[in-house]
MIZA-808982 format. One record per atom (N, C-alpha, C): residue in three letters; x negated, y, z; residue number from 0. Coordinates in Angstrom, 1 decimal, decimal comma. Atoms other than C-alpha are relative to their C-alpha. Layout:
BEGIN
  resn       x       y       z  resi
   ALA       X       Y       Z   NUM
...
This chain:
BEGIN
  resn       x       y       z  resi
   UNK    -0,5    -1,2    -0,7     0
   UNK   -13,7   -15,9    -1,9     0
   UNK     0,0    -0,1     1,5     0
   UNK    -0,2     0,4    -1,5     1
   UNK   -13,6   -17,5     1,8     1
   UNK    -1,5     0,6     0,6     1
   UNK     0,8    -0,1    -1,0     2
   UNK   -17,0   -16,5     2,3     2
   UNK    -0,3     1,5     0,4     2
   UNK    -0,1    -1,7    -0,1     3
   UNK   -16,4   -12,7     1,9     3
   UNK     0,4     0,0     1,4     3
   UNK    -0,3    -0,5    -1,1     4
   UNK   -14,4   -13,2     5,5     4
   UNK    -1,0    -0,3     0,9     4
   UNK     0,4     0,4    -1,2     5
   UNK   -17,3   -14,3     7,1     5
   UNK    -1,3     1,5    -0,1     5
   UNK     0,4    -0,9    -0,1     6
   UNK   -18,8   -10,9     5,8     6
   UNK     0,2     1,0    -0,1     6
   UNK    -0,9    -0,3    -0,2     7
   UNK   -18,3    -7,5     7,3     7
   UNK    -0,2     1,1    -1,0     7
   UNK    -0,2    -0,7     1,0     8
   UNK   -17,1    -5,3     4,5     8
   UNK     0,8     0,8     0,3     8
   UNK    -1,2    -0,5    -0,4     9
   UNK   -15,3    -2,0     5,3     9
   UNK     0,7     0,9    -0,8     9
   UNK    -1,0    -0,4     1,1    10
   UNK   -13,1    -0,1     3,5    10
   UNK    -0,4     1,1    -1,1    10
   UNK     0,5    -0,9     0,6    11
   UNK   -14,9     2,6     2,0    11
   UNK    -0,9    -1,0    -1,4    11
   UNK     0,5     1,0     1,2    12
   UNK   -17,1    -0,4     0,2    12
   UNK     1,4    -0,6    -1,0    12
   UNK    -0,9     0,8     0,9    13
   UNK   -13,8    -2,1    -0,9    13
   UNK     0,6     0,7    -1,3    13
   UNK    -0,3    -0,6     1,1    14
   UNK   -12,5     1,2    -2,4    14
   UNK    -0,7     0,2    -1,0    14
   UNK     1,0     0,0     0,9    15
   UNK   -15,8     1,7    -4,2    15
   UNK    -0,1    -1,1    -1,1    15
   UNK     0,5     1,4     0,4    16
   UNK   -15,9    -1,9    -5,4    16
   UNK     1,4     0,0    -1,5    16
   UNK    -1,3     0,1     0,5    17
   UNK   -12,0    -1,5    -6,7    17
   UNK    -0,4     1,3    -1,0    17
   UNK     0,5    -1,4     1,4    18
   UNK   -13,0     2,2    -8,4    18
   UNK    -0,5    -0,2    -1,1    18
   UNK     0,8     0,1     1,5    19
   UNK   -15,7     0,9   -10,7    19
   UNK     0,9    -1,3    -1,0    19
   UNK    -0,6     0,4     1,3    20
   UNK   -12,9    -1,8   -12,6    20
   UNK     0,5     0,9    -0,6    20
   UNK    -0,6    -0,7     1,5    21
   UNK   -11,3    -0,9   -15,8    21
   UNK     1,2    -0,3     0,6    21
   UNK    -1,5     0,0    -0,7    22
   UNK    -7,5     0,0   -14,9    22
   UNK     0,7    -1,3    -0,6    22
   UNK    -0,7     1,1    -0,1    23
   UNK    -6,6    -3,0   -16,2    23
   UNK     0,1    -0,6     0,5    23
   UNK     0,1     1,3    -1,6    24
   UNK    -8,3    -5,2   -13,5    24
   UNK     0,8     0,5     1,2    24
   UNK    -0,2    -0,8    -1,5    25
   UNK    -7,2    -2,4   -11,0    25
   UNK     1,6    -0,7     0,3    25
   UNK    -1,3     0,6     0,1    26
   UNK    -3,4    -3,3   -12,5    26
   UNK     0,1    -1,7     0,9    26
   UNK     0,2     1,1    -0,2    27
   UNK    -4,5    -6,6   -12,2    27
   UNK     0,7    -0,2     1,5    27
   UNK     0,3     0,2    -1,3    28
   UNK    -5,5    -6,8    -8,8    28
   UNK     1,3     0,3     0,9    28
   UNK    -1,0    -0,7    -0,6    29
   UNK    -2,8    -4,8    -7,5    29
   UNK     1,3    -1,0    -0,1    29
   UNK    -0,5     1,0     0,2    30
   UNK     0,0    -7,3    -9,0    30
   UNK     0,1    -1,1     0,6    30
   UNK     0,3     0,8    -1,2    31
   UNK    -1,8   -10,1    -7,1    31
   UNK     0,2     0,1     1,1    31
   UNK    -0,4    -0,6    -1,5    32
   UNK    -1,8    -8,2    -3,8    32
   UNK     1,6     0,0     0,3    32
   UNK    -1,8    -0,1    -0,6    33
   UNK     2,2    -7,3    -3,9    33
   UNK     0,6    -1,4    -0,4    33
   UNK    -0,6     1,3     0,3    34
   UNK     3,2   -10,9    -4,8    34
   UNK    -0,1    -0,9     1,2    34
   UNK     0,6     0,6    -1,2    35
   UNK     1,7   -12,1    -1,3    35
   UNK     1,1     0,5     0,8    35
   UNK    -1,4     0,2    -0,3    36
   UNK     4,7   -12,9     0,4    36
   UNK    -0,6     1,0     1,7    36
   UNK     1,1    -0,4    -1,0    37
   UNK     2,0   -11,4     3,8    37
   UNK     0,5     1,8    -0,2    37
   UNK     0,6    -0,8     0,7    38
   UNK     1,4    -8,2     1,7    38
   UNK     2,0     0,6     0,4    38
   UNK    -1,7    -0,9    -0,3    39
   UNK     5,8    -7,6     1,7    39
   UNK     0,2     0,2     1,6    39
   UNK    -0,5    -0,1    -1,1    40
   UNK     6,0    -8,3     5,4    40
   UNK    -0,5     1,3     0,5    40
   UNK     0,8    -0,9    -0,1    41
   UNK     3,1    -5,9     6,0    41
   UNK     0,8     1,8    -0,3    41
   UNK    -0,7    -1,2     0,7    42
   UNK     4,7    -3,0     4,0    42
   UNK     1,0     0,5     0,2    42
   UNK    -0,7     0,0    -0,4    43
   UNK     7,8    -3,4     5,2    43
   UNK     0,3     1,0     1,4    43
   UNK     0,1    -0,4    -1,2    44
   UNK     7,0    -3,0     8,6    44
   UNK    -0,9     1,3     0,4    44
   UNK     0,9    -1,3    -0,4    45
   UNK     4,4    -0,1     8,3    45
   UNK     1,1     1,3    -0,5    45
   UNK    -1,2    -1,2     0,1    46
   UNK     7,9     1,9     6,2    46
   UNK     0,4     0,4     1,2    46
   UNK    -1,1     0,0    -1,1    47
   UNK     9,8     0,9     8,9    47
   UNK    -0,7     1,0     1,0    47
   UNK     0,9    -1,1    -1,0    48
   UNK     6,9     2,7    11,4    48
   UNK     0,1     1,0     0,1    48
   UNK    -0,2    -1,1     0,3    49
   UNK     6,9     5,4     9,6    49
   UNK     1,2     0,8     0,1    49
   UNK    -1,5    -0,5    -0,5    50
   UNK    10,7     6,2     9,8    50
   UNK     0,3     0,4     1,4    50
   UNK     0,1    -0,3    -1,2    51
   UNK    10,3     5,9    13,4    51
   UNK    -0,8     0,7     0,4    51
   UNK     1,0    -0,9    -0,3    52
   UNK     7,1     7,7    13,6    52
   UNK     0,7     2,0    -0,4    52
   UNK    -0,5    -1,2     0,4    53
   UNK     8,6    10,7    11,5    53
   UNK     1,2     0,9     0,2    53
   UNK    -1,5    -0,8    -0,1    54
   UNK    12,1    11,1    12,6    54
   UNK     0,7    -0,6    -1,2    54
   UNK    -0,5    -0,2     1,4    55
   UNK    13,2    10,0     9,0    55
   UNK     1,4    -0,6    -0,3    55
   UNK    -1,4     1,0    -0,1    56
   UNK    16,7     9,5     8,6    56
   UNK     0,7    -0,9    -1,1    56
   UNK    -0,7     0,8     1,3    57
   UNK    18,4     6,8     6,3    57
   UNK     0,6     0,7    -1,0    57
   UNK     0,1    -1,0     1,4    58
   UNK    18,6     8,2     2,9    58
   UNK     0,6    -0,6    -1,0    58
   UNK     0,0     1,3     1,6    59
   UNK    20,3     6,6    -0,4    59
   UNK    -1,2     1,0    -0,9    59
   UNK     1,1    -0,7     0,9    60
   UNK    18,2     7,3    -3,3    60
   UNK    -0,3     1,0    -0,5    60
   UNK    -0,3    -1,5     0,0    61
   UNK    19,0    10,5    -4,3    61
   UNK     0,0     1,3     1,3    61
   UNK     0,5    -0,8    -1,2    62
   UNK    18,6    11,9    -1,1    62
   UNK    -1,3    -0,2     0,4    62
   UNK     1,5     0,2    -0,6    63
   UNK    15,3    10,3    -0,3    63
   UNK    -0,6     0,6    -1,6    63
   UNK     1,2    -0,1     1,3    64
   UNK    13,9    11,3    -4,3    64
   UNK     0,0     1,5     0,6    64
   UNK     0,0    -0,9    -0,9    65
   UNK    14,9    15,0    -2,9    65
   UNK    -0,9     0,4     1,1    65
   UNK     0,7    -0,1    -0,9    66
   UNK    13,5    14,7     0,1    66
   UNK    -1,5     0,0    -0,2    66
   UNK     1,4     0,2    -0,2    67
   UNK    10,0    13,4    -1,1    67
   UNK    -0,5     1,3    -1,2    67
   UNK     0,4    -0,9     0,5    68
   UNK    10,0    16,2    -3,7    68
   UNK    -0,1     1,0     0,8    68
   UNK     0,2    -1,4    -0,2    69
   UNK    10,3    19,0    -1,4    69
   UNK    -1,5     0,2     0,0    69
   UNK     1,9    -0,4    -0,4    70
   UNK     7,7    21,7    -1,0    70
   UNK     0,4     0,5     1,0    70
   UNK     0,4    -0,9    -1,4    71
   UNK     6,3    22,8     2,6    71
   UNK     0,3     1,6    -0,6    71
């Protein structure tokens, strides 16, 4: 797999590549990805962006399930 970084692949190929598994590999794969200790910091920080990007104010869960149901 190390030699994939040294080739440049962009994201449109990746999604394509991920599209044609069977949802089980997709499962798969996905599983691998969020266990990457990298993968939590990442996600973390891009929530956290978005809170600040949107205004979004601290929510318990019932207020955020609410919130992400509304309709425009």
């Amino acid at each position: 797999m190390p030699r994939l970084k040294e080739i440049d692949i962009n994201y449109d190929q990746i999604r394509e590549l991920v599209c044609q598994l069977e949802f089980s590999k997709k499962m798969s794969l996905i599983k691998d990805i969020i266990k990457e200790k990298e993968y939590k910091d990442s996600f973390y920080a891009y929530t956290e962006s978005l809170l600040k990007k949107y205004n979004i104010p601290r929510m318990n869960e019932d207020e955020l399930d609410t919130f992400l149901h509304q309709k425009d």
